[in-house]
C-alpha positions as CSV (number, residue, x, y, z in Angstrom):
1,X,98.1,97.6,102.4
2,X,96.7,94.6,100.6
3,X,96.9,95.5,96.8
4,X,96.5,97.6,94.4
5,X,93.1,98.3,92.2
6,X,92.7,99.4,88.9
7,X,92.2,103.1,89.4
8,X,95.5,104.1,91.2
9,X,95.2,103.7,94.4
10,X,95.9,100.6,97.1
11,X,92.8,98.4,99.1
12,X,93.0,98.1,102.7
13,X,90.7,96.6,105.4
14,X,90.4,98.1,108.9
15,X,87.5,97.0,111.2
16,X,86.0,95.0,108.6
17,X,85.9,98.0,106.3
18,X,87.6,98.3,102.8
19,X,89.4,101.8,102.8
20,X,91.1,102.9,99.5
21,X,94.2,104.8,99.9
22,X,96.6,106.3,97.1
23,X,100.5,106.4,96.8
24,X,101.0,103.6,99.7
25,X,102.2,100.0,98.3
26,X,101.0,96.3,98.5
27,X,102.6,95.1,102.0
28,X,103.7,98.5,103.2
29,X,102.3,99.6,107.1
30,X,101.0,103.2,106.7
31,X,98.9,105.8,109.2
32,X,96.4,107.2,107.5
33,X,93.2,109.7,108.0
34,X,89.7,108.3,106.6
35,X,88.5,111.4,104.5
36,X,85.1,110.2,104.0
37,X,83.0,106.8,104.8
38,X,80.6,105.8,101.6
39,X,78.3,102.6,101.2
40,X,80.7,99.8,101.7
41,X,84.0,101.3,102.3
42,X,85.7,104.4,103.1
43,X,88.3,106.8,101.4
44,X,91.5,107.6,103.3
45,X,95.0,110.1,102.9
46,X,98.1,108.5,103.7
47,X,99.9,110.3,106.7
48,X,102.9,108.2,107.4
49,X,104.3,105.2,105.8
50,X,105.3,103.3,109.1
51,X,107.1,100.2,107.1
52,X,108.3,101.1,103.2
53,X,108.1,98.4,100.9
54,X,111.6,97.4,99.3
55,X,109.7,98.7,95.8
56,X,109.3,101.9,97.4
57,X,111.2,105.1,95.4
58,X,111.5,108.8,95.6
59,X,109.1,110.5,92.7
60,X,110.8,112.1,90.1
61,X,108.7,114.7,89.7
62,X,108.4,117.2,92.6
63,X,104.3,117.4,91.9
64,X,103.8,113.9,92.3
65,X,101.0,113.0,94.4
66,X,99.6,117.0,93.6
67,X,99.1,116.7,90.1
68,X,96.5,113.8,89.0
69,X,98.5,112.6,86.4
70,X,100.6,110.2,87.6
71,X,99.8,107.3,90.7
72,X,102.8,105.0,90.6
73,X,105.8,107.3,90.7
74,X,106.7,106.1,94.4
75,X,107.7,102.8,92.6
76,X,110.0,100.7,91.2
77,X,109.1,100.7,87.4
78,X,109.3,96.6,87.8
79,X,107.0,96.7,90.6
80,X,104.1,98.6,89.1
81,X,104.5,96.3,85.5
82,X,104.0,92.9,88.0
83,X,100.5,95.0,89.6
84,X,99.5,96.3,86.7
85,X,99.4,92.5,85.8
86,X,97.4,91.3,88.8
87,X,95.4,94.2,88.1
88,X,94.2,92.4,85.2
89,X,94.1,89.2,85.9
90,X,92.1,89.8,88.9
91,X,89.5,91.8,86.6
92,X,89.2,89.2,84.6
93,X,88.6,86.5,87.8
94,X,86.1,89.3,89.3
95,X,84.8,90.8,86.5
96,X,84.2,88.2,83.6
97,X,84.5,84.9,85.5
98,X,87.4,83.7,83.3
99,X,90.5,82.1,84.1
100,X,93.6,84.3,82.5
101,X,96.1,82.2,80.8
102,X,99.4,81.2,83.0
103,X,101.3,83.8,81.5
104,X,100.7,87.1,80.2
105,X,102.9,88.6,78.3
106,X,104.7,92.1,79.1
107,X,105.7,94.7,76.9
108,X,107.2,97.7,77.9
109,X,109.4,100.5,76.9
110,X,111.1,103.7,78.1
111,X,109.3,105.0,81.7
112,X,110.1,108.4,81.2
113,X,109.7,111.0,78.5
114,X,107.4,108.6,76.9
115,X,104.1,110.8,75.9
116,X,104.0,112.4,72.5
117,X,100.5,114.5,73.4
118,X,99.6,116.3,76.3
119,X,97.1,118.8,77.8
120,X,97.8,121.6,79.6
121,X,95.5,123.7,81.8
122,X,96.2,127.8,81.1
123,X,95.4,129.9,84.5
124,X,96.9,133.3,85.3
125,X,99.6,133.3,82.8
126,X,100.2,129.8,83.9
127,X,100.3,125.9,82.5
128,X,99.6,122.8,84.1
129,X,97.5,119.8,85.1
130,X,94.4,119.6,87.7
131,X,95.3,118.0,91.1
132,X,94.3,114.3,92.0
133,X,90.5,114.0,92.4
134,X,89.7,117.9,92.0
135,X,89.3,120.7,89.8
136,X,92.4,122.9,91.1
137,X,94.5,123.9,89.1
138,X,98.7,122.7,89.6
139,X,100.6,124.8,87.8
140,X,104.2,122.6,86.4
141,X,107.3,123.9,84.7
142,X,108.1,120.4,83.4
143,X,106.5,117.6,83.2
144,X,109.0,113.6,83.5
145,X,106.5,111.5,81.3
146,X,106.5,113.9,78.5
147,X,108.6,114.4,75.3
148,X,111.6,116.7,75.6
149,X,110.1,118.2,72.5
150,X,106.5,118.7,74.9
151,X,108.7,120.2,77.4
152,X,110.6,122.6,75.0
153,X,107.0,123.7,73.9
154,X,106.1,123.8,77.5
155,X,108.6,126.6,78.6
156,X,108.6,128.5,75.6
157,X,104.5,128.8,76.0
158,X,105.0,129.5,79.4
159,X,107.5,132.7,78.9
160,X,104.7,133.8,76.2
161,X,102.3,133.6,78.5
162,X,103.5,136.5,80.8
163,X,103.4,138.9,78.3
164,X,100.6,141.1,77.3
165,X,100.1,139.5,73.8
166,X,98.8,136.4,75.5
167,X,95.6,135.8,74.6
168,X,93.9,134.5,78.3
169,X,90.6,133.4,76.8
170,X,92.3,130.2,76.6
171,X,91.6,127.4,79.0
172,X,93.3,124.3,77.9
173,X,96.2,124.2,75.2
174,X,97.0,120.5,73.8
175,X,100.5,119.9,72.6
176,X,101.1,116.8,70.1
177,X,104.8,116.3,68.9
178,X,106.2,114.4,66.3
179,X,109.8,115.0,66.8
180,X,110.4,117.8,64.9
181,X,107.1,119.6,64.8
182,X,104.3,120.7,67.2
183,X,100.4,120.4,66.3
184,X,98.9,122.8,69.0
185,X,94.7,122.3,70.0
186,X,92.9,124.8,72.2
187,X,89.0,124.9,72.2
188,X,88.9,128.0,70.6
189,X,90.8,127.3,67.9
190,X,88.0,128.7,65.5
191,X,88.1,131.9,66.8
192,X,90.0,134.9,65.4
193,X,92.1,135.8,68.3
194,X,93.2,132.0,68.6
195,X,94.3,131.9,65.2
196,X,96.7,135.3,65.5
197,X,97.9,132.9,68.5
198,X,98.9,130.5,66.6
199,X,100.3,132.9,64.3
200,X,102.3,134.0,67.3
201,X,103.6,130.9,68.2
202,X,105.3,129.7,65.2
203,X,107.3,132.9,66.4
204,X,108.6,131.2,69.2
205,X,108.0,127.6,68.2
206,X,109.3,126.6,64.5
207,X,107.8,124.0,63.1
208,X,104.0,124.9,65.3
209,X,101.0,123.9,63.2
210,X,97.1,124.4,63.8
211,X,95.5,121.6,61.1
212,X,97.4,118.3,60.8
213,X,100.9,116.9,62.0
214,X,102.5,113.8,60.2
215,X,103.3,111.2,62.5
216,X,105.6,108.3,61.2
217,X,105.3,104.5,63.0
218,X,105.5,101.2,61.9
219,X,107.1,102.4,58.6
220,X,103.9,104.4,57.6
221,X,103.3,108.1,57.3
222,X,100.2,108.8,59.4
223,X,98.0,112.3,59.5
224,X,96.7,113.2,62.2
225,X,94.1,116.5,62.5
226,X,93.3,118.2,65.5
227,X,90.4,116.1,66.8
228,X,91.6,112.7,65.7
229,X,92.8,110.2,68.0
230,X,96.4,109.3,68.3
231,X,98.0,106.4,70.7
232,X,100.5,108.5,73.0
233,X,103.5,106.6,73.5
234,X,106.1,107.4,71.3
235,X,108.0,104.3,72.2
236,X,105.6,101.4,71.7
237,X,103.9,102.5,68.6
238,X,105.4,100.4,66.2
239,X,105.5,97.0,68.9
240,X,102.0,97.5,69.5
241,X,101.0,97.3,65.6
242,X,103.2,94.6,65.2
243,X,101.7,92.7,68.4
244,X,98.2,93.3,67.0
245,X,98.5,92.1,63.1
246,X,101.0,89.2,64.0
247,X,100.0,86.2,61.8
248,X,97.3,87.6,60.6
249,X,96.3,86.5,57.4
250,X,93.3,85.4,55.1
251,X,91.1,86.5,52.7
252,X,89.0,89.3,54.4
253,X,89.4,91.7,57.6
254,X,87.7,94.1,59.6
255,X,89.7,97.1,61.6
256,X,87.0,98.5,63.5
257,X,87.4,102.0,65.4
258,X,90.4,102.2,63.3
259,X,91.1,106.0,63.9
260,X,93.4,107.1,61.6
261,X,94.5,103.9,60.5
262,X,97.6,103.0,62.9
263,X,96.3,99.6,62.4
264,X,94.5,99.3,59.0
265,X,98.1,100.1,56.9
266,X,99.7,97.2,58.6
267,X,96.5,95.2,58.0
268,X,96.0,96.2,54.3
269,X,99.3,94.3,52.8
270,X,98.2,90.7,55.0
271,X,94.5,90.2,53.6
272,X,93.3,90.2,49.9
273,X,90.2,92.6,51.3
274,X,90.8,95.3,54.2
275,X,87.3,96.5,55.8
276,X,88.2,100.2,58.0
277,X,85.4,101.2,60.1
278,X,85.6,104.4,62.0
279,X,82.3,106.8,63.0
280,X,84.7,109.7,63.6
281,X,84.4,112.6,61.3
282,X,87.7,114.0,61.7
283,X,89.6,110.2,62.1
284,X,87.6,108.8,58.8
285,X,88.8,111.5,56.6
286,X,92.4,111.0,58.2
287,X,92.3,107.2,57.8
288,X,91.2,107.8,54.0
289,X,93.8,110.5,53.3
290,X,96.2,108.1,54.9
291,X,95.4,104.9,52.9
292,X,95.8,107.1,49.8
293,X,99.3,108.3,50.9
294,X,100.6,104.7,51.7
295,X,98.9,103.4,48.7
296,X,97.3,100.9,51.0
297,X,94.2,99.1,49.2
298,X,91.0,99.8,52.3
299,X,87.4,100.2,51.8
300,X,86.5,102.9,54.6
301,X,83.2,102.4,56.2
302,X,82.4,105.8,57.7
303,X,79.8,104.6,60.0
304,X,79.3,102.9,63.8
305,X,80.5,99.3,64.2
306,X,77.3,98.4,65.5
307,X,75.5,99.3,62.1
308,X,78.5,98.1,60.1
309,X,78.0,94.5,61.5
310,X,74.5,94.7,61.6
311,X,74.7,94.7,57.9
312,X,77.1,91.7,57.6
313,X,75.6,88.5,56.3
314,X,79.5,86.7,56.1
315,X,82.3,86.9,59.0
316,X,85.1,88.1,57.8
317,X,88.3,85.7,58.4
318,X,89.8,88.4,61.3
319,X,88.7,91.2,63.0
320,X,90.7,93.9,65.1
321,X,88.8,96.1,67.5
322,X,90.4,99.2,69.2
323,X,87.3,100.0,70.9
324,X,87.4,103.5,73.3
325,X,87.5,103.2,77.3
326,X,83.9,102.0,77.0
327,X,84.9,98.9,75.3
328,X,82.9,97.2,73.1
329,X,79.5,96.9,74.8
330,X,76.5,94.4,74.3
331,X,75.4,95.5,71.0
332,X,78.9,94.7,69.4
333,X,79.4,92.0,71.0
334,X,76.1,90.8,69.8
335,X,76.4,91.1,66.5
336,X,79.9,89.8,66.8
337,X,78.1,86.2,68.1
338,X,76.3,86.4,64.9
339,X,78.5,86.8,62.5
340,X,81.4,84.4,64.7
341,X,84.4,85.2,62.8
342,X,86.9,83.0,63.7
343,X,89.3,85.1,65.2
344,X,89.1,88.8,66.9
345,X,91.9,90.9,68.5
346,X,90.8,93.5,70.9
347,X,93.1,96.6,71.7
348,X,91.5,97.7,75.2
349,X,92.6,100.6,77.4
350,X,90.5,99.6,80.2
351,X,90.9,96.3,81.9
352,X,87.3,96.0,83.4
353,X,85.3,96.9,79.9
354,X,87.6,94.6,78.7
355,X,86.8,91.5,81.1
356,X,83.2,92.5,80.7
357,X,83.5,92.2,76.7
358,X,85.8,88.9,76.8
359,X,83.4,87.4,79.2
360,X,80.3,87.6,76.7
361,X,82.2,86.1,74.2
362,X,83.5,83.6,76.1
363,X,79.7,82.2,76.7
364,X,79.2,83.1,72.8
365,X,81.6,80.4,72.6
366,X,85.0,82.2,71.9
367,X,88.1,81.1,74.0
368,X,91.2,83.3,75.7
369,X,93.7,82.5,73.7
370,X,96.8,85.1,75.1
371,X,96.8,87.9,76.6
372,X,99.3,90.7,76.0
373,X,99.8,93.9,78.8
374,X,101.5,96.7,76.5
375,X,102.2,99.2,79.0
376,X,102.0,102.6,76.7
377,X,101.6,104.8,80.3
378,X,104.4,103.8,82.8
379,X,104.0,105.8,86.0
380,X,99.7,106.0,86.1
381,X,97.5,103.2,86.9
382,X,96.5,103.0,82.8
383,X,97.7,100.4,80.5
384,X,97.0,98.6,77.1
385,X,95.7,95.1,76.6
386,X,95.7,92.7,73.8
387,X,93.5,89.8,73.8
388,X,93.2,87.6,71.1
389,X,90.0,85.0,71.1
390,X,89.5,82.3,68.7
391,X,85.8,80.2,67.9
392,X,85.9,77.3,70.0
């Protein structure tokens, strides 16, 4: 195996052909059984693993490599945080044509029992996840990168669901945990049966909620509703703010996708004027319910950040960007160039939107400046970035 690529599994070259394989490890010798050939390269199951690399582990979870949400559990946790690494600076090389800096900072926490939210498949009186690559269902009495709390929540919705009360119009149930509460989502949730199940629950689940749960990090009080985003890693929360507002300072800032405000609070007390910019109904009215709560000073922008900029005649002194998995995208970007603010900090979630968005600065003359890899998912392929680019 020659390395890993972002996606979770390993690139190997037989015959001249690249074949992707999962769950085998840079320098180990496997046998494996190409599953289909494609335009350029081919997609193989491992069969044996003929010589383990020294990085090689037992999973601690006995669905591993059934369930699609972990890729990395046959590894030492060390091992997958130097990858994950030449993950990304290879998708910045490849991808963007830039040159990472010599060192990237690493930040990492607990590997286990990290994830505060989760969602749960429901299937014959059953929960679980959808196997790798498919839409089968795995069924899982536990799950190792969840919350005890999640867990707890887990088995006392799976003894419900054997009884007769159940309601089995539901398909998927998410579970968000703050410690000492549960917030519980299903798609249904506006109809009547699906509120008596909530109703149920509390039954069995103190604390269970169907609106908003309060989440505390980074000495804030944050709400979070039902449909508004929420970073999942109850360990990293409050380094990842501090990471992304360190020595920030002047007279006027933009948060842009700012969700809830995770951000935004930290940002508010460093700048005489706080711009919030966030097109999500349901985030918006949590980011203004939450800068009224923390008696934070924000002016929130419930619009795109495409047709916030567009409407900027003056850069602001800083702007944050926690863009979604798509990134940024031209647009942005281009109204970014116009404006040239002197300094922006993107959050990313995805290495190669990431690349593709530093590289169009970079020839809109912005400059790498660091590079931070926050690891908020230990075990999958996933991981957080923090790239700060200054004017040159």
């Amino acid at each position: 195996m020659e390395k890993w690529i972002y996606g979770g599994k390993g690139l190997a070259r037989w015959e001249r052909l690249a074949v992707l394989v999962p769950f085998v490890l840079p320098g180990e010798k496997a046998k494996v059984r190409i599953e289909r050939r494609l335009s350029g390269h081919a997609e193989a199951a491992p069969l044996e693993i003929i010589e383990p690399s020294a990085a090689r582990r037992t999973p601690a979870c006995p669905y591993f490599g059934r369930c699609g949400g972990c890729h990395y559990q046959h590894s030492d946790y060390a091992f997958q945080l130097e990858q994950k690494c030449e993950i990304l600076r290879e998708t910045l090389r490849r991808t963007a044509r830039l040159a990472p800096p010599e060192q990237i900072e690493v930040i990492a926490g607990e590997p286990w029992g990290y994830r505060n939210r989760a969602q749960f498949h429901l299937k014959g009186g059953a929960l679980g996840y959808l196997e790798a690559a498919s839409s089968r269902f795995c069924p899982v009495e536990n799950c190792p990168i969840c919350s005890p709390e999640i867990n707890q929540a887990l088995e006392v919705l799976r003894r419900m669901s054997r009884q007769p009360r159940f309601p089995h119009f539901l398909q998927r149930l998410e579970i968000f945990s703050n410690g000492r509460e549960f917030q519980l989502n299903v798609l249904e949730a506006d109809r009547p049966p699906a509120r008596r199940f909530f109703e149920w629950c509390a039954e069995g689940l103190p604390g269970v909620m169907n609106s908003a749960l309060d989440y505390a990090a980074a000495g804030y009080v944050f709400r979070v509703s039902r449909r508004s985003f929420f970073q999942v890693n109850r360990f990293l929360l409050d380094r990842l703010v501090e990471l992304a507002v360190e020595n920030a300072r002047g007279q006027t800032a933009v948060d842009l996708y700012a969700g809830v405000g995770l951000f935004s609070l930290a940002l508010a007390g460093r700048f005489e004027r706080l711009i919030a910019v966030e097109a999500g109904a349901s985030a918006a009215a949590d980011l203004v319910f939450n800068a009224s709560r923390n008696a934070a000073l924000i002016e929130v922008h419930k619009t795109t950040a495409e047709a916030f900029l567009s409407r900027l005649e003056r850069p602001p002194d800083f702007i944050l960007a926690d863009p979604p998995r798509a990134g940024l995208g031209k647009p942005v970007v281009r109204e970014l160039l116009r404006l040239k603010p002197p300094e922006i900090r993107l959050v990313a979630c995805d290495p190669v939107t990431l690349a593709r968005d530093l590289g169009l600065l970079a020839r809109g003359g912005y400059r790498l400046e660091a590079l931070t890899l926050i690891d908020l998912f230990p075990q999958t392929y996933h991981f957080e970035t923090l790239a700060r680019v200054r004017v040159e």
